[in-house]
C-alpha positions as CSV (number, residue, x, y, z in Angstrom):
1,X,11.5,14.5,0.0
2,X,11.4,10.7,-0.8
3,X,8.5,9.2,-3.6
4,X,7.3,6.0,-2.8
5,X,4.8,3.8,-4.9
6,X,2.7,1.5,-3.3
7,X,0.8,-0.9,-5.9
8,X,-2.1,-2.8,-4.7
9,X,-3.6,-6.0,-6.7
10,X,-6.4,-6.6,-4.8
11,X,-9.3,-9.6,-5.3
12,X,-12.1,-11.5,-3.4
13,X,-9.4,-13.7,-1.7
14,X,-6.6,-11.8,-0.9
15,X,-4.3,-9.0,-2.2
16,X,-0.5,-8.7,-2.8
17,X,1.1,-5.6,-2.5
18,X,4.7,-4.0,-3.7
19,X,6.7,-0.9,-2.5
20,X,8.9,0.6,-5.1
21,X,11.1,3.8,-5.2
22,X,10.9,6.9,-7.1
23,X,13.0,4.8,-10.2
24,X,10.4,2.3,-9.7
25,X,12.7,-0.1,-8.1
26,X,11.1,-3.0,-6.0
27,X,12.0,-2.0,-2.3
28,X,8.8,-4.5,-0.4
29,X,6.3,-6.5,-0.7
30,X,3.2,-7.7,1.6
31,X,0.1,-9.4,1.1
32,X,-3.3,-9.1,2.8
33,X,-6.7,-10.9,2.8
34,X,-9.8,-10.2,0.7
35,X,-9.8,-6.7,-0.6
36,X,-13.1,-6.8,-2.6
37,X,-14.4,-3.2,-1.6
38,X,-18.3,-4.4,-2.1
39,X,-17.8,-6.8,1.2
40,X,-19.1,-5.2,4.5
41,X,-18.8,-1.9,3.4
42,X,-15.2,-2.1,2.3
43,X,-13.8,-3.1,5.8
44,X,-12.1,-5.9,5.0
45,X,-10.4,-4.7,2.0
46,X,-9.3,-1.4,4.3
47,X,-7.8,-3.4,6.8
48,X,-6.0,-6.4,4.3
49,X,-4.8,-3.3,2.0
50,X,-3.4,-1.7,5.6
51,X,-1.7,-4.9,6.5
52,X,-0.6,-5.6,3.4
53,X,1.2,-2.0,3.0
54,X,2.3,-3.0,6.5
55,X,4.7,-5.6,5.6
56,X,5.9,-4.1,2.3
57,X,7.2,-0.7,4.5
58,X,8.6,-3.2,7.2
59,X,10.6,-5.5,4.8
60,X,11.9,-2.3,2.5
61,X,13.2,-1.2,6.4
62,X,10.9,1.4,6.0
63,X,7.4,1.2,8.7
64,X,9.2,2.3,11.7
65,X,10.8,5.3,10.6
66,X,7.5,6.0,9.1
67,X,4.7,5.0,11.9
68,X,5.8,8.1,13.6
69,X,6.3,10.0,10.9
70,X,3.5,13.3,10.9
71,X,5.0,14.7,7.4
72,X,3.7,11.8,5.2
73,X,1.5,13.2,2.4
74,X,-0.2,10.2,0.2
75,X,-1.5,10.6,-3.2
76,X,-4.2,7.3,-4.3
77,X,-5.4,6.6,-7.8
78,X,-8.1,3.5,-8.0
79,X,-7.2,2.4,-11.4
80,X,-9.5,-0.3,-12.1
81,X,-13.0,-1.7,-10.4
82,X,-11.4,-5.2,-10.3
83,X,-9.0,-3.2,-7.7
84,X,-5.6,-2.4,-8.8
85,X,-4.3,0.7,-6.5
86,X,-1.9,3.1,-6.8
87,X,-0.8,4.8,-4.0
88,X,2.2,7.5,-3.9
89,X,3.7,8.8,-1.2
90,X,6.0,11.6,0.0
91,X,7.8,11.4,3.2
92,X,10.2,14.2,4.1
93,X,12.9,13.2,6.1
């Protein structure tokens, strides 16, 4: 089974996310729009964070193997109220 990290820095504006392996290794990164979880009941954030994690699977080479993929198991930790995520995640292959 494969670890992934997903780290979200999320803000009012817009929020930049990075991929990295098990060794902590930089595989992708994306970026979203506002992520500020007090707008319309956290909507916004949900779907920027989602796009943003988007793009960091697709450039590691990584979202189409897993869009399918029913044996994903994902672990999150909100770290901070000023929204830094971190988001692990086991795929078995």
């Amino acid at each position: 089974m494969t670890r992934y990290y997903l780290g979200v820095d999320g803000g009012g504006t817009n929020c930049r996310i990075r991929l990295a392996d098990e060794n902590l290794r930089t595989l992708g990164e994306g970026r979203g729009g506002p992520s500020n979880l007090q707008l319309q009941n956290a909507d916004p954030a949900y779907e920027s964070i989602l796009e943003g994690s988007k793009q960091a699977f697709a450039a590691a080479g990584l979202w189409t193997h897993l869009a399918g993929t029913p044996a994903i198991n994902a672990t999150a930790l909100c770290l901070s109220a000023a929204a830094l995520w971190v988001l692990s995640v086991s795929v078995e292959a």
